[in-house]
Structure formats: structure tokens, C-alpha cells
DOGUDO-955318 format. One record per atom (N, C-alpha, C, O): z, y, x negated; residue number from 1; residue in three letters. Coordinates in steps of 0.05 Angstrom, whole numbers, plus 5000, padded with zeros to 4 digits. Example, Ala and Ser with C-alpha at 12.3 -4.5 7.8 and 13.67 -1.06 7.14 Angstrom:
// residues 2
((5156, 4886, 4736), 1, ALA)
((5156, 4910, 4754), 1, ALA)
((5156, 4934, 4736), 1, ALA)
((5169, 4934, 4715), 1, ALA)
((5142, 4955, 4743), 2, SER)
((5143, 4979, 4727), 2, SER)
((5157, 5001, 4742), 2, SER)
((5161, 5023, 4732), 2, SER)
//
This chain:
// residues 113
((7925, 1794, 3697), 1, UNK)
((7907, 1795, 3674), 1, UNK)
((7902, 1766, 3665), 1, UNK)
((7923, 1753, 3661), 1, UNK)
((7878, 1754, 3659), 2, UNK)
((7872, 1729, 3658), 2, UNK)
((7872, 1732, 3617), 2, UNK)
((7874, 1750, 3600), 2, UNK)
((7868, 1710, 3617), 3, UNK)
((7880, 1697, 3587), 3, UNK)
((7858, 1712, 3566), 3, UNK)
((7862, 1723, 3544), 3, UNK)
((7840, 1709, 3577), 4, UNK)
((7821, 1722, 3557), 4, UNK)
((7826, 1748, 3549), 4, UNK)
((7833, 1757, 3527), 4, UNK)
((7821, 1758, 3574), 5, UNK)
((7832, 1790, 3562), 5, UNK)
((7853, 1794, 3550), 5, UNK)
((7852, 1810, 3531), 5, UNK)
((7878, 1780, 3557), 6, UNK)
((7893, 1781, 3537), 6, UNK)
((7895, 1773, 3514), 6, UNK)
((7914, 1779, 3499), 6, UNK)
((7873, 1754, 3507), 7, UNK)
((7860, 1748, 3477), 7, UNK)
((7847, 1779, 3470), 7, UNK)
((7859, 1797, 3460), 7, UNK)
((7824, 1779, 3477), 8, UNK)
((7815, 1800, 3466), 8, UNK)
((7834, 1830, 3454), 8, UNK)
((7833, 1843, 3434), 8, UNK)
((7849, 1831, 3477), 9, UNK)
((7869, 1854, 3478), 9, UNK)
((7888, 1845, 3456), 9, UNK)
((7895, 1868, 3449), 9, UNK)
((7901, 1830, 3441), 10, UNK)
((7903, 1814, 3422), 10, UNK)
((7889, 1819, 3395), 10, UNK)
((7899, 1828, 3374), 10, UNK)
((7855, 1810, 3402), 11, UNK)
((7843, 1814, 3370), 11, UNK)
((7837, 1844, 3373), 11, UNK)
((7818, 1850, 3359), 11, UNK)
((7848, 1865, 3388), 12, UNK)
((7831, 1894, 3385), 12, UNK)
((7859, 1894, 3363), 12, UNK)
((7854, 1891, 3339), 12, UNK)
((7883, 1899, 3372), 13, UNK)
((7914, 1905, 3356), 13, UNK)
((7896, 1889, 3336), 13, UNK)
((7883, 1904, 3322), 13, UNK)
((7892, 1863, 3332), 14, UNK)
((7897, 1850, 3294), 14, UNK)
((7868, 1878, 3287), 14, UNK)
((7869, 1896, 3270), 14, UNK)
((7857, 1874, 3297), 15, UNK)
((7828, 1895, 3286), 15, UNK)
((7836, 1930, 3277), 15, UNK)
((7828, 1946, 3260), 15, UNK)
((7852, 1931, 3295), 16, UNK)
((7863, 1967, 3292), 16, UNK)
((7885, 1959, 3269), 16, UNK)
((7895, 1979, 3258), 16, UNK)
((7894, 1938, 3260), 17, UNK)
((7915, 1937, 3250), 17, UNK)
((7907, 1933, 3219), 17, UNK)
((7923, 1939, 3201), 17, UNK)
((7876, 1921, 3209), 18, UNK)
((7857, 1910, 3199), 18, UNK)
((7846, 1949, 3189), 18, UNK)
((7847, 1959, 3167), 18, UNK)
((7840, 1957, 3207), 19, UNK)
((7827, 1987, 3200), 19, UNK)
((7847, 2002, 3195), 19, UNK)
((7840, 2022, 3181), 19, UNK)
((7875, 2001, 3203), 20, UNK)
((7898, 2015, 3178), 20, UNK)
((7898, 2008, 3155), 20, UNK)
((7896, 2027, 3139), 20, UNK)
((7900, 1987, 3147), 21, UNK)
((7898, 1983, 3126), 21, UNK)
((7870, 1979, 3106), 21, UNK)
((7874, 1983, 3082), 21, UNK)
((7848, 1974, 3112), 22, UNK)
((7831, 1993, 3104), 22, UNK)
((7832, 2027, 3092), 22, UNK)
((7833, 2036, 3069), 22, UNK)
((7832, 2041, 3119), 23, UNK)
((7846, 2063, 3110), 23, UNK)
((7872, 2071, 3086), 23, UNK)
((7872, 2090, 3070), 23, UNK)
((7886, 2057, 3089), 24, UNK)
((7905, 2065, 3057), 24, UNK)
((7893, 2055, 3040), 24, UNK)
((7892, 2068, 3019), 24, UNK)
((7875, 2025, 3042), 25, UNK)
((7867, 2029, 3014), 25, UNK)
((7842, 2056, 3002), 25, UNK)
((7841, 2066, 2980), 25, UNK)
((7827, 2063, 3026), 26, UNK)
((7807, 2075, 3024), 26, UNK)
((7818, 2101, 3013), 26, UNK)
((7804, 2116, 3000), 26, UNK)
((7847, 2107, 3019), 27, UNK)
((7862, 2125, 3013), 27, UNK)
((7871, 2122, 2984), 27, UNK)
((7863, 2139, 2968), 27, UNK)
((7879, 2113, 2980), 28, UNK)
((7889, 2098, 2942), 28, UNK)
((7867, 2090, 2932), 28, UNK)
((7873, 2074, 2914), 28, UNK)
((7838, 2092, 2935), 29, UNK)
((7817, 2103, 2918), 29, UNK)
((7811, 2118, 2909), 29, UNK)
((7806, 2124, 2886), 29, UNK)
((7811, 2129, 2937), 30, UNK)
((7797, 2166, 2940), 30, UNK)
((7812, 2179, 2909), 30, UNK)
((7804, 2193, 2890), 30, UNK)
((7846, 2164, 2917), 31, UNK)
((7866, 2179, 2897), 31, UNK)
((7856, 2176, 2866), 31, UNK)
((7853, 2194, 2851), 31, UNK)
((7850, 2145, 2860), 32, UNK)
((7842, 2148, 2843), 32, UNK)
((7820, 2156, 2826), 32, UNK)
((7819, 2159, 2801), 32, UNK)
((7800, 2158, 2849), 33, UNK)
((7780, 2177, 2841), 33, UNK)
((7775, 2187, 2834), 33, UNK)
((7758, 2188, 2817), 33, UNK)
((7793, 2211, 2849), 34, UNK)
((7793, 2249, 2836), 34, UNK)
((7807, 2241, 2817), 34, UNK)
((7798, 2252, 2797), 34, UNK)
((7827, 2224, 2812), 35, UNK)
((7840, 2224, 2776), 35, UNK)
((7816, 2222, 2756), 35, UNK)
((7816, 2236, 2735), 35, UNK)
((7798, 2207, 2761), 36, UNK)
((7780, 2198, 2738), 36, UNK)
((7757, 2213, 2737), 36, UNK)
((7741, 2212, 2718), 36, UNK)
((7755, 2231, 2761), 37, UNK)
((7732, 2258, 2757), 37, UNK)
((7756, 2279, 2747), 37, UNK)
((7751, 2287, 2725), 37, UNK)
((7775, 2287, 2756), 38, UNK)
((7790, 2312, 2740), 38, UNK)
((7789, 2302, 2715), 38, UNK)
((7775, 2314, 2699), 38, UNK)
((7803, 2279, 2708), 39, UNK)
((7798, 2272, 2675), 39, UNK)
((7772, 2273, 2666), 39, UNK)
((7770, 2293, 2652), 39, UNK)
((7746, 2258, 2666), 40, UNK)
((7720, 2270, 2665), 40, UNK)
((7720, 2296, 2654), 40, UNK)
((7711, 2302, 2632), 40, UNK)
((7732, 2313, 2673), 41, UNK)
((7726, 2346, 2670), 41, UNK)
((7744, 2354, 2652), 41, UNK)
((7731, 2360, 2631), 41, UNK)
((7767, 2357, 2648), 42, UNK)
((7786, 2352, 2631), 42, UNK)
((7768, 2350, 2602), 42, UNK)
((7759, 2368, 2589), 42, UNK)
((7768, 2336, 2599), 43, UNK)
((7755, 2310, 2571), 43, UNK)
((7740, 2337, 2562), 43, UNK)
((7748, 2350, 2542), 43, UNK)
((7714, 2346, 2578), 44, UNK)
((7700, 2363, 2567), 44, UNK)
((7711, 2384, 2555), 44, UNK)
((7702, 2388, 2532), 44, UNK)
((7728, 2397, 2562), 45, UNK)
((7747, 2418, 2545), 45, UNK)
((7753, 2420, 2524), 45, UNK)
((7754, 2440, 2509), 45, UNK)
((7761, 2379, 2515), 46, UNK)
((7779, 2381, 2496), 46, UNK)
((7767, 2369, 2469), 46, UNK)
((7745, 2357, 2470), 46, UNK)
((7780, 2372, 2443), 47, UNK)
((7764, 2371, 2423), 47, UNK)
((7776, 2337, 2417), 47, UNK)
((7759, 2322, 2408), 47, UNK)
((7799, 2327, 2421), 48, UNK)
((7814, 2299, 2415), 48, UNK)
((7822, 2289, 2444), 48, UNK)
((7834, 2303, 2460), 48, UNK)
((7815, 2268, 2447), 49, UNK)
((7812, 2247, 2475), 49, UNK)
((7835, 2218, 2467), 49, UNK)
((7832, 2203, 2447), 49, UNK)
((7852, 2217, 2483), 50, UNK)
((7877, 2194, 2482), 50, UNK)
((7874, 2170, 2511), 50, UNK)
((7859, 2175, 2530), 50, UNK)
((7886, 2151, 2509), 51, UNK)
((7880, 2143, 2525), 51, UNK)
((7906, 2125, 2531), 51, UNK)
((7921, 2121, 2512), 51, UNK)
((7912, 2113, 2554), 52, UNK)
((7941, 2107, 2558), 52, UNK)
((7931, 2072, 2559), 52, UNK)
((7912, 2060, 2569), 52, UNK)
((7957, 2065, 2542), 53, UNK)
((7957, 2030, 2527), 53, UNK)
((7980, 2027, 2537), 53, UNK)
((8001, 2036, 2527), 53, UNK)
((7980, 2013, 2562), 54, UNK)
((8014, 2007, 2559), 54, UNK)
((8031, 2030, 2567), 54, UNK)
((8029, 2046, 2586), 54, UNK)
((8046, 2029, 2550), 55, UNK)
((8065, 2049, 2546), 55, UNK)
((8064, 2071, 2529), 55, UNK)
((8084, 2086, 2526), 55, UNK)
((8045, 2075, 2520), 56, UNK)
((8041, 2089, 2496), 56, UNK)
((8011, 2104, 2496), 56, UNK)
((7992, 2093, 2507), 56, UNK)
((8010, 2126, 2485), 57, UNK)
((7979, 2137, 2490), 57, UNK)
((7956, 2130, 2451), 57, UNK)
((7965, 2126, 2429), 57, UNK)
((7937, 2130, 2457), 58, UNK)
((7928, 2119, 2438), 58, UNK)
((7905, 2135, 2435), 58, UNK)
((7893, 2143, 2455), 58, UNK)
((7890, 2147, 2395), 59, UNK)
((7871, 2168, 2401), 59, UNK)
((7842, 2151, 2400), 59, UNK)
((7836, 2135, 2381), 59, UNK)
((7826, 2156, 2419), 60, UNK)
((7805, 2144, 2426), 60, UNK)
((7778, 2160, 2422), 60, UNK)
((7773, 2184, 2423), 60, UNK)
((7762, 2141, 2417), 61, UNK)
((7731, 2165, 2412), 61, UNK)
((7720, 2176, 2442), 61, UNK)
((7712, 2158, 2457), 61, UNK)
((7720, 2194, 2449), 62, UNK)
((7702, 2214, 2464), 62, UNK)
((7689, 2195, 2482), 62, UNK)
((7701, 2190, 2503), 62, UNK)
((7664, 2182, 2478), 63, UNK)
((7641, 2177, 2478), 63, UNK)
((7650, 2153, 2496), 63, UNK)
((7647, 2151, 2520), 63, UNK)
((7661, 2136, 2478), 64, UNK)
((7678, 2113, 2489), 64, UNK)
((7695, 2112, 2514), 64, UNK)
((7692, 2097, 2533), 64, UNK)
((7714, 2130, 2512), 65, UNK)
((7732, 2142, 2542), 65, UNK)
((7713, 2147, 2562), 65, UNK)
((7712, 2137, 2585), 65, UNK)
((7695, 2164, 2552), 66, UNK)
((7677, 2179, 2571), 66, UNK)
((7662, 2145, 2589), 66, UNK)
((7663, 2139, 2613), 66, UNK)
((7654, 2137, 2575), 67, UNK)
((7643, 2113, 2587), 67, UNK)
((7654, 2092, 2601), 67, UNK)
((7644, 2078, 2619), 67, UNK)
((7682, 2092, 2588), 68, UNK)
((7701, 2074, 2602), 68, UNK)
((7702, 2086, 2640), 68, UNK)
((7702, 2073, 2661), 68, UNK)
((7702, 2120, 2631), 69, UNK)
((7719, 2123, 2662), 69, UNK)
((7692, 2134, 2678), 69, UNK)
((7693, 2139, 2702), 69, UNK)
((7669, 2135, 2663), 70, UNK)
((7649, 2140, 2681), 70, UNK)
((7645, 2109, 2693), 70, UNK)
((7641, 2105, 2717), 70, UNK)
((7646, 2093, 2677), 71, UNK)
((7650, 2063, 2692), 71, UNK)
((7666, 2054, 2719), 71, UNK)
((7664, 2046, 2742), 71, UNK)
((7686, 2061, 2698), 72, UNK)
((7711, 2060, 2723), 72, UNK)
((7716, 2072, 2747), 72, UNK)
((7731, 2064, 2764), 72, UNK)
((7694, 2107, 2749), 73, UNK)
((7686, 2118, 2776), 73, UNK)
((7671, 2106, 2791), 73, UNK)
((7674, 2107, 2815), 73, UNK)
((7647, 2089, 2779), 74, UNK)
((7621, 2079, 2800), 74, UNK)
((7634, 2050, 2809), 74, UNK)
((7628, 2042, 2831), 74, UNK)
((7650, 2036, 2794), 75, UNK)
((7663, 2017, 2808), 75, UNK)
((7684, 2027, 2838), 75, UNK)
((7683, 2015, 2859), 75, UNK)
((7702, 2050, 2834), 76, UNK)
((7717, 2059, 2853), 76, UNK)
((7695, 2072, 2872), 76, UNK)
((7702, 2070, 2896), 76, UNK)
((7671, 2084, 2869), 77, UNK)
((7644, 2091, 2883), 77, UNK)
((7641, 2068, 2899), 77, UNK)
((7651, 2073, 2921), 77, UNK)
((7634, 2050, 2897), 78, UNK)
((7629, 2024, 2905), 78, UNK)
((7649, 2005, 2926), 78, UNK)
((7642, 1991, 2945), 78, UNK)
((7677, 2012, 2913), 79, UNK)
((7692, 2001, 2930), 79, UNK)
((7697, 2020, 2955), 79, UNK)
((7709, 2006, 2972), 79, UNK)
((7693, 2046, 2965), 80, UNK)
((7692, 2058, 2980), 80, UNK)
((7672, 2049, 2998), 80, UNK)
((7675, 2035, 3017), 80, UNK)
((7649, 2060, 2988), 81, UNK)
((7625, 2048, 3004), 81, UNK)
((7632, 2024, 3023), 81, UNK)
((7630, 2023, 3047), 81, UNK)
((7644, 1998, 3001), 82, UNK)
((7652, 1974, 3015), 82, UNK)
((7667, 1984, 3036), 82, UNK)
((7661, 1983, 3060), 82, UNK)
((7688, 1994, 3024), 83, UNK)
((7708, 1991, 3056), 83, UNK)
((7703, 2011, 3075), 83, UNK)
((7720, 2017, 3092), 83, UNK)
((7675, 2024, 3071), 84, UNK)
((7670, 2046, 3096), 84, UNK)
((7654, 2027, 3111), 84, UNK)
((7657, 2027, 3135), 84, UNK)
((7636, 2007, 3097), 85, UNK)
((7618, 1985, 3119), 85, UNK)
((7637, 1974, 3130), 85, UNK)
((7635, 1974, 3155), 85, UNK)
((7658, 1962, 3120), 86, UNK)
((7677, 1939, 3141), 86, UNK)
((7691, 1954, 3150), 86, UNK)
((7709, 1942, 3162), 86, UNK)
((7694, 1989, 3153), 87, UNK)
((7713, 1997, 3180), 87, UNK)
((7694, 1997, 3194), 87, UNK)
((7695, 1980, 3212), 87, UNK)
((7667, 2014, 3194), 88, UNK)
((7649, 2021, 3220), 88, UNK)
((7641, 1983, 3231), 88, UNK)
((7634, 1978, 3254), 88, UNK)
((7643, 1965, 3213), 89, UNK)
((7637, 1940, 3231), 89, UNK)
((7663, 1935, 3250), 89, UNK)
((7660, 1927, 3274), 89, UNK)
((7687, 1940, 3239), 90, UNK)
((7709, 1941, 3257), 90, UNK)
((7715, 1951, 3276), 90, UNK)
((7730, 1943, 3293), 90, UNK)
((7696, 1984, 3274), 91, UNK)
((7700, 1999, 3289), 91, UNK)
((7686, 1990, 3309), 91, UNK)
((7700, 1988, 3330), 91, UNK)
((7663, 1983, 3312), 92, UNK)
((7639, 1978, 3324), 92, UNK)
((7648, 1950, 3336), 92, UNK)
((7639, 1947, 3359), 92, UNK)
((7664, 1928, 3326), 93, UNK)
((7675, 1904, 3333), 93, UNK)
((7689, 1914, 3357), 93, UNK)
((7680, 1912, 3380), 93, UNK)
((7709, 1925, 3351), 94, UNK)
((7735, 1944, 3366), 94, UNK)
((7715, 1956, 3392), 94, UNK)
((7715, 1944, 3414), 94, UNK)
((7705, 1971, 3389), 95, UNK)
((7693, 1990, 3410), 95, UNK)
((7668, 1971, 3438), 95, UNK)
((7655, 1981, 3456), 95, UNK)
((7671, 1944, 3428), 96, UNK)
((7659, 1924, 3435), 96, UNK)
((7675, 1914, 3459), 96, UNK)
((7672, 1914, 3484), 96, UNK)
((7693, 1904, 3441), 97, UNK)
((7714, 1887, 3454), 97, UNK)
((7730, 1904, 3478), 97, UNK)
((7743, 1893, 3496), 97, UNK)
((7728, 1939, 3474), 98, UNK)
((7743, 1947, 3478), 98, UNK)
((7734, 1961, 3523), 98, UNK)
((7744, 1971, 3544), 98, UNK)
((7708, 1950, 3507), 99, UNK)
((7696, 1957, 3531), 99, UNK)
((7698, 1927, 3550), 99, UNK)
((7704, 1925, 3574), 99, UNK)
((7691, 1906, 3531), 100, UNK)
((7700, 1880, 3561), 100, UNK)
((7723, 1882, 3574), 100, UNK)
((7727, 1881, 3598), 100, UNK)
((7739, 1886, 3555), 101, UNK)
((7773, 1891, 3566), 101, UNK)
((7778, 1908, 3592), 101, UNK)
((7792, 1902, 3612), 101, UNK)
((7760, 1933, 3587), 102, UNK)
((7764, 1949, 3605), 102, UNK)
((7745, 1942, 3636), 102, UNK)
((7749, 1952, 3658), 102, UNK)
((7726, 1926, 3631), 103, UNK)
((7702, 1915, 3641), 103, UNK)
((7726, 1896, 3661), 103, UNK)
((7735, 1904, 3682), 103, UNK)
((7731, 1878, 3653), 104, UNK)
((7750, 1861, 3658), 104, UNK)
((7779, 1864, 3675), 104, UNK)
((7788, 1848, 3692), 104, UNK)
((7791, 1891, 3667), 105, UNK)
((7808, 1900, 3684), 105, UNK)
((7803, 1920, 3707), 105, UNK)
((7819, 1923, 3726), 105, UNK)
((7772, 1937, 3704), 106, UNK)
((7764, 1942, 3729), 106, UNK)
((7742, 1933, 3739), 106, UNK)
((7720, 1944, 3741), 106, UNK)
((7752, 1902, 3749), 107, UNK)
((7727, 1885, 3765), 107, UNK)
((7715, 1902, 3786), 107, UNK)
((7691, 1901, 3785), 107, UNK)
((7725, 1921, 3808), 108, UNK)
((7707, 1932, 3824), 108, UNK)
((7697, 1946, 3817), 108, UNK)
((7693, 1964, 3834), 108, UNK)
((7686, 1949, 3790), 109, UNK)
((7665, 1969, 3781), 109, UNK)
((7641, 1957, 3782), 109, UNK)
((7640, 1936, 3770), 109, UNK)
((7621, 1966, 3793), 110, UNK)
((7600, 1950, 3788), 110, UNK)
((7584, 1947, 3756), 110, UNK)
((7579, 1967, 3743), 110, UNK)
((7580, 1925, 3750), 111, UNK)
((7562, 1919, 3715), 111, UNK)
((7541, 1928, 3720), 111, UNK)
((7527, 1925, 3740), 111, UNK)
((7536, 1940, 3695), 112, UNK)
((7513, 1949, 3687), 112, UNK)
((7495, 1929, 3685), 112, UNK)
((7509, 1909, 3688), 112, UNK)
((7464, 1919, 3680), 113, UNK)
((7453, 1898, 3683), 113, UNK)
((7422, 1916, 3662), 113, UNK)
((7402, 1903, 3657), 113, UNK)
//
């Protein structure tokens, strides 16, 4: 196996290794997500709305909470989105590379042109 390929074969691991971790974070969004839509839904139920300071919970206006975490969903909205573009570029990086590699280790194949 000549050097290159074993470069490439190289940046596919840092790239698969790059889209794990993507994935957990994409995962510890998601999580926090549904916290801030169940709360959302929650909220509507209730007649007094608190909100956590620290260590301590604190009583907050309605209107205000509500806005805080509808905020705080379209930002976590957003960061998903992000890290769904930079896996499929990874993926699509990956699935690239993954084909010279293989290009590369079966030279008597004839190339496509």
C-alpha cells in the first residue's frame, strides 16, 4: 500500500471519528430540545411559571419564560441544522475518499473515465 492511501485511509478514521462526535452532540440537543418543547407544553397547563437561577427556582412572568425558551428552542433548531450540514459534508467527504482508497487498492480494475 503506497503512502497516500495510507494518508487518506488516515483522514477517513479522523473524519468517522469527526462524525461521532457530531453525532453526540447532535444527540445532547435533540435532548435538550424535547426539554424545552415538553416545558413549552407544560407551561400551558399551568397558572404560576418558575424558572431555575442557580440553585434555586425563581417565580417568573409567563410571557417572559415563554419567550426565553421559545428562543432558546430556535437557537437549539439551528444548531441541529448546523451539525446535520457538516455530517452530510463529512459524509460525502468520507464517501469520496472512500472510493479512491478502494480505487487504489484494486488497481486491476479498470477506471471509469
Amino acid at each position: 500500500m503506497d503512502e497516500k492511501t495510507q494518508e487518506k485511509i488516515q483522514k477517513m478514521q479522523m473524519i468517522e471519528q469527526g462524525m461521532q462526535s457530531f453525532l453526540a452532540q447532535k444527540q445532547q440537543i435533540q435532548t435538550q430540545l424535547m426539554e424545552v418543547e415538553s416545558a413549552l407544553k407544560e407551561m400551558e397547563k399551568s397558572k404560576e411559571t418558575f424558572k431555575i437561577v442557580g440553585n434555586i427556582m425563581v417565580s417568573t412572568e409567563k410571557e417572559e419564560l415563554k419567550k426565553d425558551l421559545s428562543e432558546k428552542k430556535e437557537m437549539l433548531e439551528l444548531r441541529i441544522k448546523t451539525l446535520e450540514k457538516q455530517e452530510k459534508e463529512m459524509k460525502e467527504k468520507a464517501s469520496s475518499m472512500q472510493s479512491e482508497v478502494m480505487e487504489n487498492l484494486n488497481p486491476s480494475k479498470e477506471k471509469k473515465k
